[in-house]
C-alpha positions as CSV (number, residue, x, y, z in Angstrom):
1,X,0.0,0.0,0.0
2,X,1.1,3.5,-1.1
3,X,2.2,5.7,2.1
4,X,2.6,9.4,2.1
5,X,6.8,8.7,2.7
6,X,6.5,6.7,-0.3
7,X,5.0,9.6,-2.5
8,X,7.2,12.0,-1.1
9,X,10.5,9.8,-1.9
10,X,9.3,9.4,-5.4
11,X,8.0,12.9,-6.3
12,X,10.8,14.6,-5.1
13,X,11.3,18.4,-6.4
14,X,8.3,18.1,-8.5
15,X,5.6,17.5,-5.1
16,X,3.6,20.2,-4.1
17,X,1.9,20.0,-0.6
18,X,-1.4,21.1,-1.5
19,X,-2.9,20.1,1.9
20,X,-0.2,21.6,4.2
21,X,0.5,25.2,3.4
22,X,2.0,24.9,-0.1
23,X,-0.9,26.5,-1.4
24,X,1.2,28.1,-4.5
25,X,4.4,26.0,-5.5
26,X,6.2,29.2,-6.1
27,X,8.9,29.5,-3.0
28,X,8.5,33.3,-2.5
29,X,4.9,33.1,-2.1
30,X,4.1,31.4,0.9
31,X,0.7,31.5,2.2
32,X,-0.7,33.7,5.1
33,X,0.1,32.6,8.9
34,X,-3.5,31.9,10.2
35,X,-5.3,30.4,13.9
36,X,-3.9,27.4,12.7
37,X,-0.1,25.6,11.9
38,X,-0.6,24.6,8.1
39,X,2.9,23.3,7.8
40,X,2.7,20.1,9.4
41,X,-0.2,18.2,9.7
42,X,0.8,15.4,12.8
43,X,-2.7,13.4,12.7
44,X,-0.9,11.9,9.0
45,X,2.4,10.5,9.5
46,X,4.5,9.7,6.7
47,X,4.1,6.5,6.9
48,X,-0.1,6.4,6.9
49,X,-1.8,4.7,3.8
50,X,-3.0,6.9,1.5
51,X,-7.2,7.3,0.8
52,X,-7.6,5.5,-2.8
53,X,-11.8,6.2,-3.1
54,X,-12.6,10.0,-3.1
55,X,-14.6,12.0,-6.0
56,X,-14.4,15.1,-7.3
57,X,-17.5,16.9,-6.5
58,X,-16.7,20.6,-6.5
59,X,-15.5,21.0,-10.0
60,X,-12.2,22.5,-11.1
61,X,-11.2,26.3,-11.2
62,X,-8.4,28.4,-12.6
63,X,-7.1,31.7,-12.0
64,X,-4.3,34.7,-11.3
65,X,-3.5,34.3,-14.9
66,X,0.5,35.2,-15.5
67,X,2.7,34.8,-18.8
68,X,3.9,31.7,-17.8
69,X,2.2,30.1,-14.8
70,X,-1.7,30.2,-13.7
71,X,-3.1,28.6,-10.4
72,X,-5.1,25.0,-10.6
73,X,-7.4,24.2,-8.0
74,X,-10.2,21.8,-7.1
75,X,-11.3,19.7,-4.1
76,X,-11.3,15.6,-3.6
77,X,-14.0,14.4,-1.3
78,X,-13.3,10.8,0.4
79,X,-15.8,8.1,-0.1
80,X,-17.6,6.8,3.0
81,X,-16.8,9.8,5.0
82,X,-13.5,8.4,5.7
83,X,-10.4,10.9,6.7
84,X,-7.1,10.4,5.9
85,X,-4.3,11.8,3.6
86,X,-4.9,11.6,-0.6
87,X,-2.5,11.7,-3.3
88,X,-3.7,13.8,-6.5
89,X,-2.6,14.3,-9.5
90,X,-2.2,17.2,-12.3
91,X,-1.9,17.3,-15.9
92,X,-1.9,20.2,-18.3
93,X,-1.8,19.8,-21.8
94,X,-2.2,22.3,-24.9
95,X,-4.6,19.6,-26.7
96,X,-7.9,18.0,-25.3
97,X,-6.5,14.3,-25.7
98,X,-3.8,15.4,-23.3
99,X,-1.1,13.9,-25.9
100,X,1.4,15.5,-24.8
101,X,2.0,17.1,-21.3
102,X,3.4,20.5,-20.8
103,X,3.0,20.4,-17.2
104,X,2.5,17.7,-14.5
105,X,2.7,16.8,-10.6
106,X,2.0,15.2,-7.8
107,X,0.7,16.5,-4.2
108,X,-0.8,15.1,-1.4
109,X,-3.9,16.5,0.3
110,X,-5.2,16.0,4.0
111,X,-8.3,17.9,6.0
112,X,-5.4,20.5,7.3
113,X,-6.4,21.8,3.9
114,X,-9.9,21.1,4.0
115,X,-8.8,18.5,0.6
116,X,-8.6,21.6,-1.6
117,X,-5.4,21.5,-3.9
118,X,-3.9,24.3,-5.1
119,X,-0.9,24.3,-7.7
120,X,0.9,27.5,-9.3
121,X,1.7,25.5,-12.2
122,X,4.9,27.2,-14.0
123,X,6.9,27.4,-17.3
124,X,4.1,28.0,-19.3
125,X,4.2,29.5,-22.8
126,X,2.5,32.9,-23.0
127,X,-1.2,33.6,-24.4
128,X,-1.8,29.7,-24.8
129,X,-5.1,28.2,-23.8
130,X,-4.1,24.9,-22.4
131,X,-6.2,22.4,-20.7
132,X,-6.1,20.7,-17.1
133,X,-7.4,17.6,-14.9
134,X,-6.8,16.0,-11.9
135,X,-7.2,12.3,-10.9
136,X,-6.7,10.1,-8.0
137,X,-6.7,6.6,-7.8
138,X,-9.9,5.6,-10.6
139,X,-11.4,8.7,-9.9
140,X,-10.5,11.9,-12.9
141,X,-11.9,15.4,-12.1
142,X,-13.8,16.9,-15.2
143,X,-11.5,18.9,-17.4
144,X,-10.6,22.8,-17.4
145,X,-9.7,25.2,-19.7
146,X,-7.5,27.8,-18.7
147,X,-5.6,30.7,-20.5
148,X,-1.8,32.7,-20.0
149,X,-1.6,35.8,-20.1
150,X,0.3,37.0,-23.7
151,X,3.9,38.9,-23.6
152,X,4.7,42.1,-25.9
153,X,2.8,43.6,-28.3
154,X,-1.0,42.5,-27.5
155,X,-3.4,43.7,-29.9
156,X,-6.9,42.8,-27.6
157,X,-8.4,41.8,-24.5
158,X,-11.2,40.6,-23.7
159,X,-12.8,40.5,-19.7
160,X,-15.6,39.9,-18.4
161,X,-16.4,41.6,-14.9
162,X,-18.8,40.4,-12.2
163,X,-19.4,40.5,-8.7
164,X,-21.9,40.5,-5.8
165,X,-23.5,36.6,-5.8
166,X,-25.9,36.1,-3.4
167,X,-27.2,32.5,-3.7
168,X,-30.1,33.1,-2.0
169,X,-31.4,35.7,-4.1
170,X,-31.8,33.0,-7.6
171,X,-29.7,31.0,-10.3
172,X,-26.2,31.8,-11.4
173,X,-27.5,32.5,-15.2
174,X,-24.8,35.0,-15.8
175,X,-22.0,32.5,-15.0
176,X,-23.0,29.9,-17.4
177,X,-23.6,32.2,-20.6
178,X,-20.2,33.6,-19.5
179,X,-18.7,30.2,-19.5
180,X,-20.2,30.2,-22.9
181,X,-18.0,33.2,-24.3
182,X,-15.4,31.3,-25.1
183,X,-13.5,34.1,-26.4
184,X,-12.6,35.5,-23.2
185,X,-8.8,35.7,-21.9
186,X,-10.1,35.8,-18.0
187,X,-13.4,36.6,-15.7
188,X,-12.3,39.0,-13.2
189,X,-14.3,38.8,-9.8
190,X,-14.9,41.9,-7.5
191,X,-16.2,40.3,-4.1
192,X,-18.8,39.4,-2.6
193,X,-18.2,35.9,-4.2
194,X,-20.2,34.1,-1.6
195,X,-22.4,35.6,1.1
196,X,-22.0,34.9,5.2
197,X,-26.1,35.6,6.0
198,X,-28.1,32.5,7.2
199,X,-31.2,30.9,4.9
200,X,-34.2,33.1,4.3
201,X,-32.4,36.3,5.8
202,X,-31.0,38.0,2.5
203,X,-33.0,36.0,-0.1
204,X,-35.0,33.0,-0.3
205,X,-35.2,31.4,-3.4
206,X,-32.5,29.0,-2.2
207,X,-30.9,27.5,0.8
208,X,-27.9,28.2,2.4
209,X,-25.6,25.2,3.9
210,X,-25.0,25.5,6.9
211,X,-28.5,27.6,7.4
212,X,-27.2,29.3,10.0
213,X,-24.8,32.6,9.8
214,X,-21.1,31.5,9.5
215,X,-18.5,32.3,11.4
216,X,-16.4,29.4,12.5
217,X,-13.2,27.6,9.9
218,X,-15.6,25.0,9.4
219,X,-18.8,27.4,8.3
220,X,-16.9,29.6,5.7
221,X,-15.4,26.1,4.5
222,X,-18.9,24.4,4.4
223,X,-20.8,27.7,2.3
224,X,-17.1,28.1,-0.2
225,X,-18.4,24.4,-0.7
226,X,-22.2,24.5,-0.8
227,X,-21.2,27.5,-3.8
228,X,-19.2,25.3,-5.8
229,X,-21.9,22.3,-5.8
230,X,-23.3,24.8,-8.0
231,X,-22.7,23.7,-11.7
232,X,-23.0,27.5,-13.6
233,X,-20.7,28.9,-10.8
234,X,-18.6,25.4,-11.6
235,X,-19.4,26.0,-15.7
236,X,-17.7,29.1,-15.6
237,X,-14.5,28.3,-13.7
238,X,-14.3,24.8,-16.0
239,X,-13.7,27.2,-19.1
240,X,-11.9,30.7,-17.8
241,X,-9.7,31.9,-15.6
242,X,-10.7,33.9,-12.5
243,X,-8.9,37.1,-10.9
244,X,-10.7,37.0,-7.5
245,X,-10.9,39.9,-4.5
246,X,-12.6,39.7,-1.7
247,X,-14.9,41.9,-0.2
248,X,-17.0,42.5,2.9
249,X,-19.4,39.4,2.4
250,X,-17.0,36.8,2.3
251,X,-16.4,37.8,6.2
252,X,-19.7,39.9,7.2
253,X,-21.3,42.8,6.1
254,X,-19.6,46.1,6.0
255,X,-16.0,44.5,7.3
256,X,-12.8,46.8,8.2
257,X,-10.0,45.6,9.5
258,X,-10.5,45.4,13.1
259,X,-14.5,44.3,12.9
260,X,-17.8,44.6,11.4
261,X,-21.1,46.3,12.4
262,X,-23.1,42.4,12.3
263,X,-20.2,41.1,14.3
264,X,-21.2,40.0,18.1
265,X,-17.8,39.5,20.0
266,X,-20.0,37.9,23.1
267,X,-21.5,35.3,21.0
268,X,-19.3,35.2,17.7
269,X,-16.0,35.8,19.7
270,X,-13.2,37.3,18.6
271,X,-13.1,39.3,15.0
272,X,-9.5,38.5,14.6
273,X,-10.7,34.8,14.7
274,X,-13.6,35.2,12.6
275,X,-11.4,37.1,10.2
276,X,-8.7,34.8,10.4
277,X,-11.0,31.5,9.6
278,X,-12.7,33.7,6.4
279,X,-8.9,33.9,5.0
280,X,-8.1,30.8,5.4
281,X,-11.4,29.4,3.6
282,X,-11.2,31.9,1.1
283,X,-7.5,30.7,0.0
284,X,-8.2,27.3,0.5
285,X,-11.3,27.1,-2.3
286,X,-10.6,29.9,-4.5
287,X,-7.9,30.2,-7.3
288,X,-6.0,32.8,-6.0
289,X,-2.0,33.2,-5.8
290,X,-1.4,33.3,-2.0
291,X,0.5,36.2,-0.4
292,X,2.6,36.8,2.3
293,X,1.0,38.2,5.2
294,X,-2.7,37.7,3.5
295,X,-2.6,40.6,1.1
296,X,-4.5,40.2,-2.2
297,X,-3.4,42.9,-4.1
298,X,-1.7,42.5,-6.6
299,X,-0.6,43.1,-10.8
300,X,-1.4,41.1,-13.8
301,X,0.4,42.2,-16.8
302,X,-1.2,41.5,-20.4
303,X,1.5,42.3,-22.9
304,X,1.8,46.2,-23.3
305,X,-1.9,46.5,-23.6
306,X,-3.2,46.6,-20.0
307,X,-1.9,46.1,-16.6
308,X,-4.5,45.1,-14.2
309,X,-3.8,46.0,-10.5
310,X,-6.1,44.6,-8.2
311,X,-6.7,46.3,-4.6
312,X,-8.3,45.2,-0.8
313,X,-10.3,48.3,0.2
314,X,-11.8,46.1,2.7
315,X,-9.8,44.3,5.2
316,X,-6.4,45.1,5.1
317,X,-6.4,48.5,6.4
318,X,-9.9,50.3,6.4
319,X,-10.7,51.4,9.2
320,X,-14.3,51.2,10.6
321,X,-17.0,53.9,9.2
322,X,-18.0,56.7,10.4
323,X,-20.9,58.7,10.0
324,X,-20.5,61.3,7.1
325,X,-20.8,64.8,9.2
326,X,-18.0,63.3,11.6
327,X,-14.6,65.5,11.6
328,X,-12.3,62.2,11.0
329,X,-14.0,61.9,7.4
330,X,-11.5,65.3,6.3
331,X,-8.5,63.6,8.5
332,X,-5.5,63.8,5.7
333,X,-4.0,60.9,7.2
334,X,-7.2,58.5,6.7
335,X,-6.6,56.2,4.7
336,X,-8.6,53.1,2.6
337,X,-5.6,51.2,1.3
338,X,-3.1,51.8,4.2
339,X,-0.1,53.3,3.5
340,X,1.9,50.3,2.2
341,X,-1.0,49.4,-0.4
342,X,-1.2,52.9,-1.6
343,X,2.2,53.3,-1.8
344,X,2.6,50.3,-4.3
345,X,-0.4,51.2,-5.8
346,X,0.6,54.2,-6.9
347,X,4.1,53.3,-7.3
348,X,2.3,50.1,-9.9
349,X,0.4,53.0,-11.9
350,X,3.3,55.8,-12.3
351,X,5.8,52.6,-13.5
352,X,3.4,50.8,-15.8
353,X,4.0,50.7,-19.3
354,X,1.4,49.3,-20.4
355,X,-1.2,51.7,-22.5
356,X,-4.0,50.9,-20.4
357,X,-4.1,50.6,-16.8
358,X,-7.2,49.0,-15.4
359,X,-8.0,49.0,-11.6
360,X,-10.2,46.6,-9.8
361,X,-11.8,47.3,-6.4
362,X,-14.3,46.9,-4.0
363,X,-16.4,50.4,-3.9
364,X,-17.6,53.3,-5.5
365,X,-15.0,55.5,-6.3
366,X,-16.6,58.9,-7.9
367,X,-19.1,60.7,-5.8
368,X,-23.0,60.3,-6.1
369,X,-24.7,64.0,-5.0
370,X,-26.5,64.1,-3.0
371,X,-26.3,60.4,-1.3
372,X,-23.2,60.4,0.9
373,X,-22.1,57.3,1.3
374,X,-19.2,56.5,4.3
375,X,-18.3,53.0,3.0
376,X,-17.2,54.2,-0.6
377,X,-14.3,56.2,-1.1
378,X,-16.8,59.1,-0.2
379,X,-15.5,58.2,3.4
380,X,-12.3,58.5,2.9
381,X,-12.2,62.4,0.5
382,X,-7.8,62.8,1.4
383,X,-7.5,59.3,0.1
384,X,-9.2,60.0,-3.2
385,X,-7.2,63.2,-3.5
386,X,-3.8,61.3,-3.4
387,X,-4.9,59.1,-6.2
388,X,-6.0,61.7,-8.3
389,X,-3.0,63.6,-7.7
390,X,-1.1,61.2,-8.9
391,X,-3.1,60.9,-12.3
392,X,-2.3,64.4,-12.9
393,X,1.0,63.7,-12.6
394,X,1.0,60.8,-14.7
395,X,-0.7,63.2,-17.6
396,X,-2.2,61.1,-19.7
397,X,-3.2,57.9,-17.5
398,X,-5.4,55.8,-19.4
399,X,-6.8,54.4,-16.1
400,X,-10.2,52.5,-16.1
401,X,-11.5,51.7,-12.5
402,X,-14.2,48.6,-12.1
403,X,-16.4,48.8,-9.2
404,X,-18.6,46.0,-7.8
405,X,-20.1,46.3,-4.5
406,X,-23.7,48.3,-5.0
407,X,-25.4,46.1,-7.0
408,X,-26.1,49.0,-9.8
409,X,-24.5,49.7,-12.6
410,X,-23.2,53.1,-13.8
411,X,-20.3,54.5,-16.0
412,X,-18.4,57.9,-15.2
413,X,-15.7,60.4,-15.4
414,X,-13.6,60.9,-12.5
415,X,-12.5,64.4,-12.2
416,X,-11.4,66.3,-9.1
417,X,-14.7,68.3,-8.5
418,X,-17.3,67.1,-11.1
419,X,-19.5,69.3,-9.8
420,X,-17.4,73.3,-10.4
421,X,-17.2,74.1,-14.0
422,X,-13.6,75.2,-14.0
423,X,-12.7,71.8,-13.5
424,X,-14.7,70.1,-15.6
425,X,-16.8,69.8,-18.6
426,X,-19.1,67.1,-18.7
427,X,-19.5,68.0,-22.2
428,X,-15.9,67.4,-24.0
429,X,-14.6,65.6,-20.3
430,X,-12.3,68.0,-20.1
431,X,-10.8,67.9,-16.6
432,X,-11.9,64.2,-16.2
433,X,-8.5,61.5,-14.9
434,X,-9.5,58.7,-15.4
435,X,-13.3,56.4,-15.8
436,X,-14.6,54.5,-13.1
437,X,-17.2,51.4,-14.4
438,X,-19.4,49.8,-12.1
439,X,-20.3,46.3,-12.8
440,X,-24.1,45.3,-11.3
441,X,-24.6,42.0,-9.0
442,X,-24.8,38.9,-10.8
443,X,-28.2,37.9,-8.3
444,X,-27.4,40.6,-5.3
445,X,-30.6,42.7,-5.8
446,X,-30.5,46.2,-6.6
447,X,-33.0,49.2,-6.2
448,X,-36.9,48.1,-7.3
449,X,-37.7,48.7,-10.8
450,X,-39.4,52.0,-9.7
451,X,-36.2,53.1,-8.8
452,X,-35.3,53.7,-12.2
453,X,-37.8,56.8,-12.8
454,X,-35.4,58.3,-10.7
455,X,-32.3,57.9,-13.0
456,X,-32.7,60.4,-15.5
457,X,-32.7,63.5,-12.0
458,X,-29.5,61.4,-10.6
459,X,-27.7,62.0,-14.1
460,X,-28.8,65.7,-14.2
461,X,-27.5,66.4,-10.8
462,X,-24.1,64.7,-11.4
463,X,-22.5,65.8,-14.5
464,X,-20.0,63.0,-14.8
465,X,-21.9,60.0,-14.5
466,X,-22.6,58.9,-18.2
467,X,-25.4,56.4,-17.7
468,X,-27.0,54.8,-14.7
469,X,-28.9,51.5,-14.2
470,X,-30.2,50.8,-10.7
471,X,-32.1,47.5,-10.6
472,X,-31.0,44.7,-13.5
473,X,-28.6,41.8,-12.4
474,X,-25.9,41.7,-15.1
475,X,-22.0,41.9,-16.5
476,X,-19.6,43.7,-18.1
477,X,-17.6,42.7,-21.0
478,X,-14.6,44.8,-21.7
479,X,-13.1,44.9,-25.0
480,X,-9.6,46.8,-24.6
481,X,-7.2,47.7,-27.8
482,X,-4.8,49.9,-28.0
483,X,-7.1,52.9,-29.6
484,X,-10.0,52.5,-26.8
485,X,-11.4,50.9,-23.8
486,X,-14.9,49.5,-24.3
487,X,-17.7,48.6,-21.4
488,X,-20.7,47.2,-22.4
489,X,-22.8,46.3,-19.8
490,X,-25.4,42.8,-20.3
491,X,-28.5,42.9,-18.1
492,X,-30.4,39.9,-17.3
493,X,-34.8,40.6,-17.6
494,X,-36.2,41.6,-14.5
495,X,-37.5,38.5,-12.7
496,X,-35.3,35.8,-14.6
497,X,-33.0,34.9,-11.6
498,X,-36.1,33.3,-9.6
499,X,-36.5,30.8,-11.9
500,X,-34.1,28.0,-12.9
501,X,-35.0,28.3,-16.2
502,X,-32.4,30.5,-18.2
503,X,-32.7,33.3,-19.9
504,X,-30.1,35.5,-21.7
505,X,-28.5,38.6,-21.0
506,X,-29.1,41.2,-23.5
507,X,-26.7,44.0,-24.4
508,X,-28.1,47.5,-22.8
509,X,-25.4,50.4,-23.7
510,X,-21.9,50.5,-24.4
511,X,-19.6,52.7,-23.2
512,X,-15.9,53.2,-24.5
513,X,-12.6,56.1,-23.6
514,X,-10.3,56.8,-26.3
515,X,-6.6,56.3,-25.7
516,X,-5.5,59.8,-23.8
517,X,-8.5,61.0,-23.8
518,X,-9.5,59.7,-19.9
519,X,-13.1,60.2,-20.2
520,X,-16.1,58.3,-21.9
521,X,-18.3,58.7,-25.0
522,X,-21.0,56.6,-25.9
523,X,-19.7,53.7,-28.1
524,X,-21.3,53.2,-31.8
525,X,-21.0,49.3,-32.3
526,X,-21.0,46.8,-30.0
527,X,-17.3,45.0,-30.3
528,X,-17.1,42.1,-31.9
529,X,-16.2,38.3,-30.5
530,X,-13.0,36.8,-31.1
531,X,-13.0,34.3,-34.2
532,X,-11.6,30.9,-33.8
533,X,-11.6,30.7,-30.2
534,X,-10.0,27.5,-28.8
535,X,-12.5,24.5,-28.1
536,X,-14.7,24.2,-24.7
537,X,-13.3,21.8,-21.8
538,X,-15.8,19.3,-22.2
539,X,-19.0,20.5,-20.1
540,X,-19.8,18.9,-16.8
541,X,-23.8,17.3,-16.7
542,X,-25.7,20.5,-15.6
């Protein structure tokens, strides 16, 4: 019988400990300290037998897309409720019949680890879709489709953006017609990828496992699993990769980083526990290149096209909100990102030399008269300041911002004061920095459809947003050459989420900024799909 000692002597170099703390294979990348030791796990000697029977039940995933590596994931689940240690294997290929290998591995997964696996598999050739599975023992996970990013000059990019999924609220429609666009390069995620509430609180079309509120290691793992049982949240991952932040929902509503409002320290105890446990969860089931010290910002580089620099306005450093007439809100030395995170932030813009720089991010950047909002970057006035300082300096940035969080979609200029002439003209953008584009929830619930009589007033009153929608469930696919940046936002018919029944998403406006122009016109043409796209992974049964 095979014994973890035995695996580990015969893998050698090429083993990745997916259950004990290796969660990326890369050395300098270790993952986060946490309540728990992950680097040994004593309840599996070397010398225990290793678990033959397990399936895979939670479907595979990609993500954090570089030029020659990408992150594999997906979960084994022993047969018979038996608990042990399990041996997996990975194979990546650049055909479907897996002819010819261009990466492969080994790594052993325990509970430590919750039997997620996690490989940051490397020496990779750039902007190659290339396909993946895992097996162990008889059992073979279904196939994935994943894609690196390209090197040099890039000519287009296509994204899709999403955020805010609320399982409670209806069906993940949007994720399987995106797993349909096979012409995308990646499916970039802006929080609120699963949601902490108990059944029947936020929503009730379906149940949440456990029914009760999560808080413990073993509740954030059990609804990170209950979401991936899900096959259009699995469909989507099975064919794209996924660039993932968090924000407040996968800990609890309205998190900073020393609490939330929803959090009861008498009966949830500690938030550095609670927060702790969410962490852990979250890099244990979700394809994400793990970071010292927990951070998950980071930069993707696609060619010299676009650098995307994603950014934690949550839980890093944010400190908790207060309300909007209180004198800490004009307090210079307020900060969202903390000091080390805006530093490299703007340090990653002012160096880039990519033509586009792209920005994703937790909440609404631009300000909304006359709703004051604390937990948008309307809370936080000095730090907005810096950042648009340093556009000014940069001259022409060519900086697009996507925004999930609200549940609403809208499109707008960024200048410093959108609201004094002198500094802007909503009519030619002159004065505008950059373009903020807020992507709406893919079933989190806006504002009732009455809401929207109220649209056309909101758009009078501020001059640089371009176009406001503030109750459809939808997307955004975003089309990026080197002459312009195009949104186009995809909204889903009111009503369609309660029913499992599918319906599409139909285009409703497009939205596009012209290189070194910094502000946005209304786009003629929709853009056009990739031809030739490379095949589907064969599709899991729905």
């Amino acid at each position: 019988m095979i014994t973890r000692r035995d695996l580990l002597a015969g893998v050698g170099a090429s083993f990745a400990l997916g259950a004990v703390g290796e969660g990326c294979s890369d050395p300098a990348s270790p993952p986060p300290p946490t309540d728990a030791d992950q680097s040994t796990d004593a309840s599996f000697p070397d010398d225990a037998p290793l678990l033959d029977a397990v399936d895979f039940l939670h479907g595979v995933a990609s993500g954090d897309p570089l030029s020659d590596r990408v992150i594999l994931w997906t979960r084994v689940t022993p047969r018979g409720g038996r608990s042990g240690a399990v041996s997996v294997r990975w194979e990546l290929s650049a055909s479907l019949d897996f002819a010819t290998l261009v990466a492969s591995g080994e790594l052993i997964t325990t509970p430590a680890r919750d039997y997620t696996v996690k490989v940051d598999a490397s020496a990779l050739p750039p902007a190659s879709t290339l396909y993946y599975r895992f097996s162990s023992g008889a059992a073979r996970s279904p196939v994935g489709r994943t894609r690196t990013a390209a090197v040099g000059a890039t000519e287009r990019l296509r994204l899709a953006v999403v955020s805010c999924s609320s399982l409670a609220h209806g069906y993940f429609h949007l994720y399987r017609e995106l797993a349909e666009r096979l012409d995308l390069d990646a499916v970039v995620h802006l929080g609120d990828y699963i949601y902490e509430y108990p059944s029947n609180y936020y929503g009730s079309v379906r149940p949440y496992d456990p029914p009760t509120e999560i808080v413990s290691l073993s509740d954030y793992r059990r609804r990170h699993a209950w979401y991936k049982r899900d096959a259009d949240l699995r469909a989507v991952h099975q064919q794209h990769p996924m660039i993932v932040i968090w924000d407040d929902h996968e800990f609890a509503n309205n998190a900073s980083v020393g609490g939330a409002p929803a959090h009861m320290p008498m009966t949830e105890g500690a938030w550095r526990d609670r927060k702790a446990a969410a962490i852990r969860a979250y890099f244990e089931w979700m394809p994400i290149r793990e970071q010292p010290d927990g951070r998950i910002w980071r930069r993707f580089a696609f060619g010299d096209l676009v650098d995307l620099v994603m950014l934690d306005t949550r839980i890093w450093a944010r400190p908790e909100q207060v309300p909007g007439d209180s004198p800490a809100i004009r307090d210079p030395r307020r900060t969202l990102l903390g000091d080390e995170q805006e530093r490299w932030f703007f340090e990653a813009l002012t160096t880039s030399a990519a033509r586009w720089k792209i920005v994703g991010q937790q909440v609404r950047m631009g300000p909304l008269h006359p709703k004051f909002n604390t937990d948008t970057w309307d809370g936080f006035p000095s730090a907005r300041e810096r950042f648009l300082d340093t556009l000014d300096r940069m001259r022409t940035s060519n900086v697009a911002v996507l925004t999930g969080d609200i549940h609403t979609s809208w499109a707008m200029d960024l200048p410093r004061d959108p609201f004094d002439r002198r500094n802007y003209d909503p009519r030619t953008g002159e004065g505008s920095l950059a373009v903020e584009l807020i992507v709406p929830g893919v079933t989190s619930p806006g504002h009732p459809p009455e809401v929207e009589a109220e649209i056309p007033g909101i758009l009078r009153d501020n001059p640089h947003m371009r176009y406001g929608n503030a109750s459809q469930r939808g997307y955004i696919l975003l089309d990026v050459t080197a002459e312009r940046l195009q949104a186009e936002w995809f909204h889903l018919p009111h009503g369609s989420i309660e029913r499992r029944e599918r319906r599409p998403a139909t285009l409703s406006t497009g939205w596009l900024t012209r290189s070194g122009s910094s502000h946005l016109t209304q786009a003629g043409t929709p853009s056009v799909p990739r031809e030739g796209a490379p095949a589907a992974a064969p599709w899991e049964p729905a």
